[in-house]
C-alpha positions as CSV (number, residue, x, y, z in Angstrom):
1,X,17.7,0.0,20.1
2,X,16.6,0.3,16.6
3,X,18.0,2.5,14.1
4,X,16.4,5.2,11.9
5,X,15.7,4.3,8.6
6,X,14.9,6.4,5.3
7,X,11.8,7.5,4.4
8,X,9.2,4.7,4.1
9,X,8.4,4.2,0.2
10,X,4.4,5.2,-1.0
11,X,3.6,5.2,3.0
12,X,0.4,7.8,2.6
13,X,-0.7,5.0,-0.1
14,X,-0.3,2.3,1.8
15,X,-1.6,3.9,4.9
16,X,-4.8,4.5,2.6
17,X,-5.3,1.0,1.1
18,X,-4.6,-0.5,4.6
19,X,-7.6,1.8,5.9
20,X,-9.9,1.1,3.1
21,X,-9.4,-2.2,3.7
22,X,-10.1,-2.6,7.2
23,X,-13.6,-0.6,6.2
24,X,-14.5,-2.5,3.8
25,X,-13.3,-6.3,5.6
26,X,-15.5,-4.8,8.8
27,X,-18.6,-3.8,6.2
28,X,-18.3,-7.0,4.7
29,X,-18.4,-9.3,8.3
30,X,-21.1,-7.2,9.6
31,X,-23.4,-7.3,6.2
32,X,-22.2,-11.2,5.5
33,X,-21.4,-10.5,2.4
34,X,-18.3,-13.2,1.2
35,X,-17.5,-11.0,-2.1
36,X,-17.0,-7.7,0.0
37,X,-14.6,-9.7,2.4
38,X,-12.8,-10.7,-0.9
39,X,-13.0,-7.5,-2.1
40,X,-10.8,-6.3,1.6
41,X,-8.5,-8.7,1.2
42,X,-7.8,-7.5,-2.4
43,X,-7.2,-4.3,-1.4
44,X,-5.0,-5.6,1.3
45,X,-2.7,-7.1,-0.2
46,X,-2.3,-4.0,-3.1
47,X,-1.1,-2.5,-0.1
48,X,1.5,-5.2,0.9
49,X,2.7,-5.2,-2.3
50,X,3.5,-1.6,-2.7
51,X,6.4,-2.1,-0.3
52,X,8.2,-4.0,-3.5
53,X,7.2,-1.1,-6.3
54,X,10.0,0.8,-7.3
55,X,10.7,4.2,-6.2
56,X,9.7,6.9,-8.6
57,X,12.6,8.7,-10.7
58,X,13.4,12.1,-10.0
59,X,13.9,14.0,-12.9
60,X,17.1,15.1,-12.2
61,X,18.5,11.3,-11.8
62,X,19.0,10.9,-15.4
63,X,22.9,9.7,-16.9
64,X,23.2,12.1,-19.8
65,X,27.2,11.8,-19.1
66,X,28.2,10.3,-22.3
């Protein structure tokens, strides 16, 4: 059984690099163009490595107890 975990960190970006990824990686196999396959797999792993960005601040997270 797995458990529910928090909310997933920049998911809608991730979801968006991983899709223009996938279009351009498909693009670039069917046109046989090498730098366009480079280009996909650039993009893919932007999207990997979102999962290790920090989380934004909220503005209200702030220590101003002094």
């Amino acid at each position: 059984m797995r458990r529910a975990r928090g909310p997933v960190r920049h998911l809608e970006w991730r979801i968006r690099l991983f899709g223009v990824g996938a279009i351009l990686a498909v693009v670039g196999m069917a046109a046989a163009q090498p730098w366009l396959i480079n280009v996909a797999i650039v993009v893919l792993v932007i999207g990997v490595l979102l999962r290790f960005a920090p989380e934004p601040r909220e503005s209200g997270d702030e220590d101003t107890s002094q």
